[in-house]
VOPAGU-2260 file (C-alpha; in pm, 1 decimal, decimal comma):
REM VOPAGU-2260
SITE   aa  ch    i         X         Y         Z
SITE  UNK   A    0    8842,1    6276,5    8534,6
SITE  UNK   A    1    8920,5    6532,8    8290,3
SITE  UNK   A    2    9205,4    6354,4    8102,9
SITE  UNK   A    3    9045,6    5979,6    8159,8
SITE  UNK   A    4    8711,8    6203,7    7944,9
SITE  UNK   A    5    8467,2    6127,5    8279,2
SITE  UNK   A    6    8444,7    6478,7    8303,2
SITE  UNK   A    7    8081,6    6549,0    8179,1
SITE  UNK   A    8    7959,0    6218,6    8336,0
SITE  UNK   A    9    8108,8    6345,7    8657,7
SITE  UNK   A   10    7926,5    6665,9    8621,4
SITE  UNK   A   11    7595,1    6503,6    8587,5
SITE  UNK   A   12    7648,9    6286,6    8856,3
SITE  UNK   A   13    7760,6    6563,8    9124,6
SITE  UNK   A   14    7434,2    6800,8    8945,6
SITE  UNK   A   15    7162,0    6502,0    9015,2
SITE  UNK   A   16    7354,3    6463,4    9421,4
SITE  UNK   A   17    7367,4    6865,2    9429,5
SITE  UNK   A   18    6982,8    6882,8    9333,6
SITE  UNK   A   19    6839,6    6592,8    9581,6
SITE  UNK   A   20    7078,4    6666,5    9870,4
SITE  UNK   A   21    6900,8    7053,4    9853,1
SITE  UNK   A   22    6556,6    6908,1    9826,0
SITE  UNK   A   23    6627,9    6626,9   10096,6
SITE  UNK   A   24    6747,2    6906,0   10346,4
SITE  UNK   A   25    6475,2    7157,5   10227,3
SITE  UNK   A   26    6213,5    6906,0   10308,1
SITE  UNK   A   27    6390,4    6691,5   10590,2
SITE  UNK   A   28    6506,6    6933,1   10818,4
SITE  UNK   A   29    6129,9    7080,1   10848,4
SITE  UNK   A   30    6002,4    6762,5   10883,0
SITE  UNK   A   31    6255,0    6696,8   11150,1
SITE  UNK   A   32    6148,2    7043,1   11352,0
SITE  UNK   A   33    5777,9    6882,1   11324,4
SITE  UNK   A   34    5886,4    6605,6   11476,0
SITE  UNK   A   35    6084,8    6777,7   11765,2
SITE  UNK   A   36    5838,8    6965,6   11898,6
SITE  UNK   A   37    5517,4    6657,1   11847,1
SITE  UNK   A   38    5593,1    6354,2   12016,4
SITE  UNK   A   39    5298,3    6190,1   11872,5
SITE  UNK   A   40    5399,2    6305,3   11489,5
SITE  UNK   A   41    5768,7    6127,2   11572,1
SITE  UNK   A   42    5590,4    5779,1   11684,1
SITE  UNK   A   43    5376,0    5856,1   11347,7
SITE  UNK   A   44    5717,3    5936,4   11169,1
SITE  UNK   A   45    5952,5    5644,8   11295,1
SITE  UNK   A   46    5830,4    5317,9   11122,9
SITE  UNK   A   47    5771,9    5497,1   10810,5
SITE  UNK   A   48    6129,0    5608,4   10848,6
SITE  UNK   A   49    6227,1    5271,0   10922,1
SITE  UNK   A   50    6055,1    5127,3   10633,1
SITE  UNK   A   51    6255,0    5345,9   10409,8
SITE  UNK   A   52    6534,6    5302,3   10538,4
SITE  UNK   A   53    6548,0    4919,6   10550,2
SITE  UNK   A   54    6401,3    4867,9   10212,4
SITE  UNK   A   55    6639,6    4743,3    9932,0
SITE  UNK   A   56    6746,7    5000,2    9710,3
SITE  UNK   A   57    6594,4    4902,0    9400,0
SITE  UNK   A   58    6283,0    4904,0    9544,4
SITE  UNK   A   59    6224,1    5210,7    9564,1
SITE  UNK   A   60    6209,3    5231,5    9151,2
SITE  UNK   A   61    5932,4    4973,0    9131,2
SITE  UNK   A   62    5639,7    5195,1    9224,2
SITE  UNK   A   63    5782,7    5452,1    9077,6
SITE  UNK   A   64    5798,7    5274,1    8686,6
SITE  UNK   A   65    5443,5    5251,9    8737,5
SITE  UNK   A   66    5363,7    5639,9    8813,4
SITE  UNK   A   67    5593,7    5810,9    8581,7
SITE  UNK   A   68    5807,3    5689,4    8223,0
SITE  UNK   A   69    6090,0    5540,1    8290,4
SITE  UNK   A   70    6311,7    5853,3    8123,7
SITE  UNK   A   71    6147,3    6060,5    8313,1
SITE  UNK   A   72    6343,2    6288,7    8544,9
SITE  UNK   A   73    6092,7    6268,1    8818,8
SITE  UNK   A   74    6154,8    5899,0    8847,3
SITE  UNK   A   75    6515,8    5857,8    8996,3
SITE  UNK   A   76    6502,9    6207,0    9152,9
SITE  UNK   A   77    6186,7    6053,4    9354,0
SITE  UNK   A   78    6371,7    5772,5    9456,8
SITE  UNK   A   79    6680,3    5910,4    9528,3
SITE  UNK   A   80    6512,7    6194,4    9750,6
SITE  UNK   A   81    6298,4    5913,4    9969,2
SITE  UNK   A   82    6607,8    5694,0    9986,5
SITE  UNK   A   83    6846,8    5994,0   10096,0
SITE  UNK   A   84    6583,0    6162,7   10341,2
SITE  UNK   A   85    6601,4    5963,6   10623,0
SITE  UNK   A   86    6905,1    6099,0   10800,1
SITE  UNK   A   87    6857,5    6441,6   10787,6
SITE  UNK   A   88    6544,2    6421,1   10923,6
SITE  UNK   A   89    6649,4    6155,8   11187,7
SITE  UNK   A   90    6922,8    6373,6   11296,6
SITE  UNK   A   91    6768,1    6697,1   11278,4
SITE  UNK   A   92    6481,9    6582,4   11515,3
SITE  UNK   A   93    6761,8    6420,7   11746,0
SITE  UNK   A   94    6984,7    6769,3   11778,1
SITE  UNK   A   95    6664,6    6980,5   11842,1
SITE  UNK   A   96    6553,3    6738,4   12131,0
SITE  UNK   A   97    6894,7    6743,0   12267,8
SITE  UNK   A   98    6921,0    7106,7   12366,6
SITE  UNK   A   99    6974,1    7200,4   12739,2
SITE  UNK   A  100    6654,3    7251,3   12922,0
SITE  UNK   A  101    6806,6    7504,5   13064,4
SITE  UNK   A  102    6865,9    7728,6   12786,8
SITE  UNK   A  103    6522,7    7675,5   12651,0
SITE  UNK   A  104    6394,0    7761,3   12991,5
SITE  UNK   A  105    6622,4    8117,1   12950,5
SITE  UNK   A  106    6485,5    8159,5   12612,4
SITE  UNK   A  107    6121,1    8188,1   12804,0
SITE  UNK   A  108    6234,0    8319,2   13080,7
SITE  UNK   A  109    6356,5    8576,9   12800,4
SITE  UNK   A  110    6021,5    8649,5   12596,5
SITE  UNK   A  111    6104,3    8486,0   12331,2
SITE  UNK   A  112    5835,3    8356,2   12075,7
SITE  UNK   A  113    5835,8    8012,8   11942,1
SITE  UNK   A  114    5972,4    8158,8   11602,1
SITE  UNK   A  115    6292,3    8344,5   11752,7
SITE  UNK   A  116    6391,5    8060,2   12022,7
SITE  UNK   A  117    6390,4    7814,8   11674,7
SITE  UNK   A  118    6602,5    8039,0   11450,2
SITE  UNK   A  119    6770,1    8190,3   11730,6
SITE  UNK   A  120    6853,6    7926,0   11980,7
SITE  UNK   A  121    6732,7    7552,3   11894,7
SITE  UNK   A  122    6866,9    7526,2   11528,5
SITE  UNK   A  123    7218,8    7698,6   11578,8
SITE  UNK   A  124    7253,7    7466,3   11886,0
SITE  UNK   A  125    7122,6    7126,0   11688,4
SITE  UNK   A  126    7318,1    7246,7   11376,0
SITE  UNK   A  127    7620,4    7000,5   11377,1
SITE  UNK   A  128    7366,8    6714,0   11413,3
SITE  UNK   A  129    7174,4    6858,9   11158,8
SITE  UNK   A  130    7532,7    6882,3   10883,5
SITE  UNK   A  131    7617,8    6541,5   11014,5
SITE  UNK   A  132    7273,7    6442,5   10845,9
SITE  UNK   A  133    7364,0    6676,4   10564,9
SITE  UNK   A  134    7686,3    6423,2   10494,2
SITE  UNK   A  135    7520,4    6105,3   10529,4
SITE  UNK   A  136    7235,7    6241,3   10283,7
SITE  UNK   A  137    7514,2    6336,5   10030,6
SITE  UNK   A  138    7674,5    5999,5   10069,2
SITE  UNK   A  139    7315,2    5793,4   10053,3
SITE  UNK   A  140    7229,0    6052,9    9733,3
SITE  UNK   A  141    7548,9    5887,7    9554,5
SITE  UNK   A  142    7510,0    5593,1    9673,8
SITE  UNK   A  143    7161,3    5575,8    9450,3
SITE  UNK   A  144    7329,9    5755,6    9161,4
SITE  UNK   A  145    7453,8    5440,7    9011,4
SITE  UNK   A  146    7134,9    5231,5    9075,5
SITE  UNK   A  147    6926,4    5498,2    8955,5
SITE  UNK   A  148    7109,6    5504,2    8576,9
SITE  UNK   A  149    6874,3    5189,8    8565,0
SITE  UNK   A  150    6567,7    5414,1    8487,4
SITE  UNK   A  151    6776,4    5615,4    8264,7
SITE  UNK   A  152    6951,6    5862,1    8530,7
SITE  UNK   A  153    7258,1    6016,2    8372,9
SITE  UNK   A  154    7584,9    6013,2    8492,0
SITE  UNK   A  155    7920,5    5792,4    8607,5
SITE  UNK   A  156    7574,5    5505,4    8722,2
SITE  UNK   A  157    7533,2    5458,6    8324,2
SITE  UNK   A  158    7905,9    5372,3    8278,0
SITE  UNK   A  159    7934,0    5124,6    8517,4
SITE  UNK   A  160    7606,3    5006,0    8417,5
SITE  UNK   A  161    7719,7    4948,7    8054,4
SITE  UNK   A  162    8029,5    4782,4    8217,5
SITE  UNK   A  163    7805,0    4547,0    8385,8
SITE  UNK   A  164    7570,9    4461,9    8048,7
SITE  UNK   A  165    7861,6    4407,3    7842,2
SITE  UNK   A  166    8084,1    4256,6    8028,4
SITE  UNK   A  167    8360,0    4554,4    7967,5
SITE  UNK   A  168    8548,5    4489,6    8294,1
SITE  UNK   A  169    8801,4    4814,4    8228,4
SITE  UNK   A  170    8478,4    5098,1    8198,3
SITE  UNK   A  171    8330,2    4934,0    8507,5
SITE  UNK   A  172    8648,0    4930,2    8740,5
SITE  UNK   A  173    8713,9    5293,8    8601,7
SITE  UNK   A  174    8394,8    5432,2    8669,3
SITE  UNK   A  175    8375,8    5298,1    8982,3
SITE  UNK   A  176    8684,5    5466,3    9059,9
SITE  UNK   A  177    8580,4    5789,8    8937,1
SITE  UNK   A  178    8249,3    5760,5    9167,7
SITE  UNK   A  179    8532,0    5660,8    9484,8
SITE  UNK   A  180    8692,0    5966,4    9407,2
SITE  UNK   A  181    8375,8    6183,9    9402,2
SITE  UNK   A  182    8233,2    6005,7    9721,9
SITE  UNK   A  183    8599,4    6060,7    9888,2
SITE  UNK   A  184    8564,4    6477,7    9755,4
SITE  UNK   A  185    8181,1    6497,6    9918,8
SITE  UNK   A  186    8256,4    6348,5   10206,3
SITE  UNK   A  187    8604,8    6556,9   10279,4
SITE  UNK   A  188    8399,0    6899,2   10210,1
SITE  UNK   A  189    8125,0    6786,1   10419,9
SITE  UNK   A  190    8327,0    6693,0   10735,9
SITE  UNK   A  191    8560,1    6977,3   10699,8
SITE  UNK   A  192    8195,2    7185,6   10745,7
SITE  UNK   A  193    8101,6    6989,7   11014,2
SITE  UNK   A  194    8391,1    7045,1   11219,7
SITE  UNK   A  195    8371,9    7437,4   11145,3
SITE  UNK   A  196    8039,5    7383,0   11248,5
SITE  UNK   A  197    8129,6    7222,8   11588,0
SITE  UNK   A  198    8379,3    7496,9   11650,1
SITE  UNK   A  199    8177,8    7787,7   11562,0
SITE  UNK   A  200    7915,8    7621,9   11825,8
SITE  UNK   A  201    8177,0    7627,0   12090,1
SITE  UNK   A  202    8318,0    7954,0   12073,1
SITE  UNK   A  203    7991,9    8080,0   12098,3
């Protein structure tokens, strides 16, 4: 990316995914513990989870152009963050609900307050569902990227946007192939952290 001179556009791109994937998980994953432990705030949760998730990308900037300028940062970052939410909360409710019984019955049995069996027992146990959420947020955050450089959003998106407007075929396949290779890096790291993950659970 370096020698091709994609380097700075690659930079912005993997900043803007760094920034949302940490503010998806900071916000997701609580919002998936909520929903774990309320069965009435998951039926709440679901169809608005299902809305955003089944909406067409680009929707997601229309109400947005409204609310904010369209250079603003706010704008894409909003709309990548709703669009790359969904799984980590989705999965983060899923691996909490799917711990043994048994070992929350222990954990009572135990003493344990609410606080210490969540930290202690029910989110080291859930954790590779919650990192598998983790990767499909990083890949839905890059995803987003590229529609996103429509309201301005910086990165490898303008590029092949400008290939698109102008017809330039060669800055459009490149930068494509520069966003492959980025997508290809995220999701490597990501996995390879997952399966640490998974083996650190089953040692223990």
């Amino acid at each position: 990316l370096l020698f091709i001179d994609h380097y700075t556009y690659a930079v912005q791109t993997m900043a803007i995914i760094f920034v949302c994937t940490g503010l998806s998980i900071l916000l997701g994953v609580p919002i998936g513990v909520a929903m774990s432990k309320s069965d009435r705030l998951q039926r709440g949760m679901i169809p608005v989870l299902d809305m955003l998730q089944t909406l067409p990308s680009f929707v997601y900037l229309i109400p947005l152009i409204f609310l904010f300028s369209i250079t603003e940062s706010k704008l894409y970052g909003i709309a990548i963050i709703l669009y790359a939410i969904v799984p980590v909360i989705r999965l983060t409710d899923l691996g909490i609900r799917l711990v043994d019984q048994d070992i929350i019955e222990a954990t009572d049995a135990f003493g344990m307050t609410a606080r210490q069996k969540l930290f202690g027992v029910e989110i080291p146990l859930a954790l590779p569902n919650i990192m598998a959420g983790v990767n499909q947020t990083i890949m839905m955050s890059l995803a987003m990227v590229v529609i996103a450089s429509l309201v301005s959003a910086p990165g490898l998106g303008v590029l092949v946007l400008r290939g698109i407007n102008n017809l330039e075929l060669g800055v459009g396949l490149v930068s494509g192939l520069c966003i492959v290779i980025l997508a290809i890096l995220l999701d490597r790291v990501s996995k390879a952290t997952l399966a640490r993950v998974n083996v650190a659970s089953h040692n223990s």
